[in-house]
C-alpha positions as semicolon CSV with decimal commas, in nm:
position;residue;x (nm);y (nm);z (nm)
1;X;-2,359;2,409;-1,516
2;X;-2,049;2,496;-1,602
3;X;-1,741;2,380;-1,441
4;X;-1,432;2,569;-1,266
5;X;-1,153;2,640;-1,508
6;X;-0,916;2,431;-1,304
7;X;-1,136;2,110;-1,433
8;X;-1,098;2,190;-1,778
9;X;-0,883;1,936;-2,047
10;X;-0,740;1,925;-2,354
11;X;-0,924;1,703;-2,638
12;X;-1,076;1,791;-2,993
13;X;-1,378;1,927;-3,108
14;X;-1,557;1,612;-3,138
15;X;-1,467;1,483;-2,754
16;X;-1,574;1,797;-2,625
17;X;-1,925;1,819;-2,809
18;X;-1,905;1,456;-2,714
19;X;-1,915;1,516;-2,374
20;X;-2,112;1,836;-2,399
21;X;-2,422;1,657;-2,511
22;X;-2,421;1,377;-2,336
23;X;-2,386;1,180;-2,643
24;X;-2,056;0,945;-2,560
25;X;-2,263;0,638;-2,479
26;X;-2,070;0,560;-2,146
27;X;-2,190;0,486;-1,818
28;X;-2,112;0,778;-1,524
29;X;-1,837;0,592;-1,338
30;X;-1,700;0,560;-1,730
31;X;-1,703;0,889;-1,781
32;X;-1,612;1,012;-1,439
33;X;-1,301;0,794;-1,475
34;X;-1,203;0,974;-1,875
35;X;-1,237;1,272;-1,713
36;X;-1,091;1,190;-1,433
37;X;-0,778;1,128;-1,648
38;X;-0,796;1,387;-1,905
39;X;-0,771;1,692;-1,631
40;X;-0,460;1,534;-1,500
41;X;-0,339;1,463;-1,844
42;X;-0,356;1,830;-1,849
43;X;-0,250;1,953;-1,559
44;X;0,075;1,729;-1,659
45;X;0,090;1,916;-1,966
46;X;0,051;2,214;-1,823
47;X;0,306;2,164;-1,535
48;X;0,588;2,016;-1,795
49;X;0,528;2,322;-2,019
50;X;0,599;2,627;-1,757
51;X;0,211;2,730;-1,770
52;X;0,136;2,631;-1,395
53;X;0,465;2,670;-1,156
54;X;0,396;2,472;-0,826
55;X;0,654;2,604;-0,565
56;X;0,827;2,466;-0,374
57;X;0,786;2,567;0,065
58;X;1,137;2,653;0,177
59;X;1,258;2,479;0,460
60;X;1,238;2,668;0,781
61;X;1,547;2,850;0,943
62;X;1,629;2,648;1,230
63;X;1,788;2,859;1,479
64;X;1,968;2,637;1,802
65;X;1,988;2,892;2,131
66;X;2,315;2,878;2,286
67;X;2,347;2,723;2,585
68;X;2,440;2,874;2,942
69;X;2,777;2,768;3,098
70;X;2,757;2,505;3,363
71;X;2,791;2,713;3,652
72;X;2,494;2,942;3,505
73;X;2,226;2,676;3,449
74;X;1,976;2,553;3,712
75;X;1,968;2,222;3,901
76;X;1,701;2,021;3,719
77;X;1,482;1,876;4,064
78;X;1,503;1,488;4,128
79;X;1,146;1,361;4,111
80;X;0,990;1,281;4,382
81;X;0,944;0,889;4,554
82;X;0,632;0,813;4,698
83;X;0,626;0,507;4,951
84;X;0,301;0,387;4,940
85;X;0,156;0,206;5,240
86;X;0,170;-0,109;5,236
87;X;-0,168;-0,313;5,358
88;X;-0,203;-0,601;5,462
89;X;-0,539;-0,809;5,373
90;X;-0,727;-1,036;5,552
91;X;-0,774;-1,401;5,379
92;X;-1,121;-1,502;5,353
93;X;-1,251;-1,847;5,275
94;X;-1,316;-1,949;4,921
95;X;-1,646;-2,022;5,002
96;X;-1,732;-1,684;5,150
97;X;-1,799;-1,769;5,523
């Protein structure tokens, strides 16, 4: 199967027929890591030579709304107090009678 260009690398002839046919003699989390490393390698390469430009998000236009004079704004409301009830309870023995 053939993989997506993005997870392609740079190496020679011999790596890549290496790797092709199976013939590198590593075990899979050996090879997963080389690999691993060698599409970053060249994705670094890539980057550092102007091939791939990652850009960069501009930061968003913040825009303040002016404020209303004093005498315009409204009266923010004072919460609310709730007096709860207060209840009395009965004792009861510790020994339930």
């Amino acid at each position: 199967m053939k993989a997506h260009d993005i997870a392609g690398f740079f190496a020679d002839d011999k790596c890549h027929m290496a790797y092709d046919l199976h013939t590198h003699g590593l075990t899979d989390a050996e090879i997963s890591q080389a690999l691993l490393k060698a599409v970053i390698g060249t994705w670094v390469i890539l980057v550092e030579d102007g091939v791939i430009v990652i850009p960069i998000d501009p930061q968003p236009v913040r825009t303040i709304k002016e404020r209303k004079p004093r005498d315009q704004r409204k009266a923010v409301p004072q919460p609310r107090v709730i007096k709860w009830p207060s209840r009395k309870f009965e004792k009861k023995p510790v020994d339930g009678r």
